[in-house]
Phi, psi and omega in degrees: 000154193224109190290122150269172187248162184328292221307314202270358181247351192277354189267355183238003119298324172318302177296306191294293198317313173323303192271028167272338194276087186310344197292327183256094180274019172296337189271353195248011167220147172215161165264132196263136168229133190280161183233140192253124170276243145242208197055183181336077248269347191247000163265110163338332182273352186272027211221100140237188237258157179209142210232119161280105183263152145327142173321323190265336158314306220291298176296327185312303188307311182288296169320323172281272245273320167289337171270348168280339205248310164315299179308311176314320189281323157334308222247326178114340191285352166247126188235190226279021191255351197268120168218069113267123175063069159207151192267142160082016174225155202176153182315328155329298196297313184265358163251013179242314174328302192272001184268331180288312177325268182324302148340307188283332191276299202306298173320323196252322160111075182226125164309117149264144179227107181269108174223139185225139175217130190282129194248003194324321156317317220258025172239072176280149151256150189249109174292128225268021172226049176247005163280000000 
């Protein structure tokens, strides 16, 4: 059996009653929209799915992730060097980190080595009048 602490059992009663209401099928459906990746626009595989939830999905999902995201950081599992997908955090933010890093190894006469790899694909977006 696995102890939650109040805060998670009380967000996960939540979660199962909303989600007791056989009636609402806004939480048990999305739309699915292909997002065109590259290459050939008439091969299906140049395509994946990208899924449009309701507004109240929408919010759930941002609560759990903030209360998954307190604990994780609580707890040591993220860690404080990490800034993609954190809140109040952003590629600025980790290019100001690393520009002081560096600043200290060039002042103290220290080697440095840099590899930054770009994930830029790996983010598609669905323009938001594509339902």
């Amino acid at each position: 059996m696995v102890l939650l602490a109040p805060s998670w059992r009380a967000l996960l009663y939540l979660i199962n009653e909303l989600a007791s209401y056989a009636d609402n099928t806004d939480m048990k459906t999305a739309v699915v929209v292909p997002a065109y990746k590259k290459g050939s626009s008439s091969d299906p595989a140049n395509y994946r799915p990208i899924s449009q939830t309701s507004v109240f999905c929408k919010l759930m999902e941002r609560v759990i992730v903030g209360e998954m995201s307190n604990y994780l950081f609580s707890i040591g599992a993220i860690s404080k060097h990490q800034h993609g997908f954190v809140a109040k955090r952003s590629t600025t933010t980790n290019l100001l980190e690393t520009l002081n890093d560096w600043t200290l190894s060039i002042d103290n006469c220290l080697k440095q080595t840099v590899v930054y790899v770009d994930f830029a694909r790996a983010f598609d977006s669905v323009p938001p009048n594509s339902k």
